[in-house]
N, C-alpha and C positions, 0 to 999 in steps of 0.2 A: 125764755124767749128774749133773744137781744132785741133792741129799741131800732129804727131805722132799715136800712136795709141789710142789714146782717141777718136777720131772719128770715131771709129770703132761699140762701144757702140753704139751711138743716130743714126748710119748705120741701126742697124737692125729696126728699126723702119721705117724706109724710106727704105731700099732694101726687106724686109720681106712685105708678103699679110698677111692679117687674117686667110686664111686656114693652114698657115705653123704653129700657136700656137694653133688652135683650137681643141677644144676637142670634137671626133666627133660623129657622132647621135647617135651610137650605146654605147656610153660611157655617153651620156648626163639623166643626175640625173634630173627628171620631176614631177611636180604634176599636177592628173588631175584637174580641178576646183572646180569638185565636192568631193573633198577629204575629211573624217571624220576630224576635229579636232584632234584626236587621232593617226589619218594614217598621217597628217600635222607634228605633235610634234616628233614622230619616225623618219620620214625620216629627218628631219633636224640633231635629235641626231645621227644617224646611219651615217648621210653622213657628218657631220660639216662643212656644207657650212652654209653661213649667205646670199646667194641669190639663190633662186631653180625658175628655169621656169617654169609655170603654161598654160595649152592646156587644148583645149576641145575635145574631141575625142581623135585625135592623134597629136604626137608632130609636124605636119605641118599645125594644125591651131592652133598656139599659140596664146596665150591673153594678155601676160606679164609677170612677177615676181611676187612671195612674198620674202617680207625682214623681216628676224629675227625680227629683232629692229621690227618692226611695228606690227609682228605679235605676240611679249610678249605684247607690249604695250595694244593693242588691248583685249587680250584675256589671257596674264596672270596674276598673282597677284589673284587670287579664280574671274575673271571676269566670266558670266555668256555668256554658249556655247551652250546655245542652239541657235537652227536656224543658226546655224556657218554656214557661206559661205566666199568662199577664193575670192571674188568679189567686196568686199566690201574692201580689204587692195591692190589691185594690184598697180603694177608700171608699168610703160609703158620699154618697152626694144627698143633698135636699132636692125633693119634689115638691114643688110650688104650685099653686092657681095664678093663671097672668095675672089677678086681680087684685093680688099682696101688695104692701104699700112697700116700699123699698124701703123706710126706719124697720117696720117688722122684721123684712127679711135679714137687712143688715144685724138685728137682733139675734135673730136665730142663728143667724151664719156665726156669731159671737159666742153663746151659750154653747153651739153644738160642735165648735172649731172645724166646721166645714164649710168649704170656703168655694163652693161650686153648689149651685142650682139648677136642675131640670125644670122648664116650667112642664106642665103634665093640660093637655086640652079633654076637653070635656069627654071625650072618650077612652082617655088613658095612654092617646100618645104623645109624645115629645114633639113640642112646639116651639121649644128654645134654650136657651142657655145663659144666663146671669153669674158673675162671678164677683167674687168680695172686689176687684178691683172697679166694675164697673159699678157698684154702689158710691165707692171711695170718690170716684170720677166725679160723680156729681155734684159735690162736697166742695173737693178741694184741686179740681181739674184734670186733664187729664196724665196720666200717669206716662213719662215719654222712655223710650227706650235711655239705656244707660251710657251708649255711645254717642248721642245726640247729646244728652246733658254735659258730656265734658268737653263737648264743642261750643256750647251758645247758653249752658246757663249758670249765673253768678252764683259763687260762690270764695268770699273774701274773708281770710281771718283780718278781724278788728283789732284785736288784741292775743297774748298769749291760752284765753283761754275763753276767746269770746268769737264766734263768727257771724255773719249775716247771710242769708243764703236764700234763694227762689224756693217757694213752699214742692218745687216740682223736682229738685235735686234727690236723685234714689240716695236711701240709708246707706246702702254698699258705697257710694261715691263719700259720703260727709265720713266714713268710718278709717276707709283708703288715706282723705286727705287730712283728718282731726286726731287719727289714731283712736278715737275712743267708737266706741260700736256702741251705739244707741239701742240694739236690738238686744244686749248681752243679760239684762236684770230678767228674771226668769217671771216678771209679771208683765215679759212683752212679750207676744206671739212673734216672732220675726216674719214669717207667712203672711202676715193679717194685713200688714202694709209695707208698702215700697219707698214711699217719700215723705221726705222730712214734714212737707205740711199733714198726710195723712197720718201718722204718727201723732201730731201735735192733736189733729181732729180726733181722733180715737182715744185720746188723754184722757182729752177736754170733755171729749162724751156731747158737744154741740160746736155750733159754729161760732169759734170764739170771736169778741172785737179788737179791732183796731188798739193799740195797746195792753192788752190782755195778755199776763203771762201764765204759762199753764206750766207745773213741776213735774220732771222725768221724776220716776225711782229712783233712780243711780244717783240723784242731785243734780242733774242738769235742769235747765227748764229752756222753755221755749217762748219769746217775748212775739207777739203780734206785729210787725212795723204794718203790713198795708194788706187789705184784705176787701174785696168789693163783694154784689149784693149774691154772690155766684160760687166763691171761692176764697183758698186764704193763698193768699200770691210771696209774701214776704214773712222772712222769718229774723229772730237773732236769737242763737244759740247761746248758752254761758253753761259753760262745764267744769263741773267740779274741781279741784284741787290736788294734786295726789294723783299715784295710777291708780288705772282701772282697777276692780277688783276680778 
């Protein structure tokens, strides 16, 4: 537990339940199983999620997810769609009580690499939907699309092998403009987070201070410049030597 108000941050994840970030049933973006190909590829463009929950009937008998990734993999590239079924790519999701602390669940979603939550209400239907990113959000802010960040937020190389950067810069943007992909050491989930600051938080395993340098795998580390009682706002990057491996 940091001193001041830095422990306020890694607070909301232990004072907060899964219901207080959830996004709830009447708002939850769903596909049925039996979905067209066609009606799969729309809703993902239409909504720009890269994980949509999948039910049979209605959304309180869910079956799992589909994920982006699996489902180009699968079925883009001119792959052949007939006989498409969404059955064949699903992921398993977690069922939650709204009553779960968001450290637990972020816990679990960690151990279990699944990164979508149902919550489940006392009769066994679906009452909402919690996602590794809206844990993240609470942490280290919210996580902004990736064409917004290359219009309004900072990011400046310092030196040849040092940057500074908004903790809200997505990983794909510092990879594009650093050359080095922060995601590439195989004891990073690339999935689990988006932006440089949640990366740093997920390190760090708490809500680092102000100053505080946290070491990548790969030898990069991550140095704290500014961080309030909320979020970690500011980063400086210092990366390795040498190419990647």
């Amino acid at each position: 537990m940091h001193a001041g108000g830095q422990v306020l941050g890694i607070g909301n994840l232990r004072r907060l339940e899964v219901e207080d970030v959830a996004t709830p049933k009447a708002e939850i973006i769903a596909l049925p199983v039996d979905s067209s190909f066609d009606y799969v590829v729309e809703t993902f463009r239409d909504s720009g999620l890269s994980r949509i929950p999948v039910y049979e009937g209605t959304l309180d008998a869910p079956l799992g997810m589909v994920n982006l990734k699996d489902f180009a993999l699968k079925f883009g590239f001119g792959a052949d769609t007939k006989g498409f079924d969404l059955r064949g790519i699903l992921r398993p999701v977690l069922y939650v009580p709204p009553s779960m602390s968001l450290g637990a669940l972020l816990q679990k979603m960690q151990s279990d690499r699944t990164h979508m939550a149902l919550i489940i209400d006392e009769y066994g239907g679906t009452d909402g939907l919690v996602t590794i990113e809206d844990l993240i959000e609470t942490v280290v802010g919210e996580i902004e699309d990736e064409h917004d960040i290359e219009e309004h937020a900072d990011l400046v190389q310092e030196g040849p092998m040092t940057w500074v950067a908004d903790a809200s810069v997505p990983l794909t943007t510092f990879a594009m403009r650093s050359a080095f992909d922060l995601t590439a050491d195989e004891d990073i989930d690339g999935e689990e987070v988006e932006t440089l600051g949640g990366l740093a938080f997920m390190l760090s395993g708490d809500v680092p201070d102000t100053g505080e340098v946290i070491d990548h795998p790969a030898g990069a580390s991550f140095e704290v410049l500014d961080a309030d009682n909320r979020r970690i706002k500011r980063l400086r990057i210092r990366l390795p030597e040498g190419p990647q491996d």
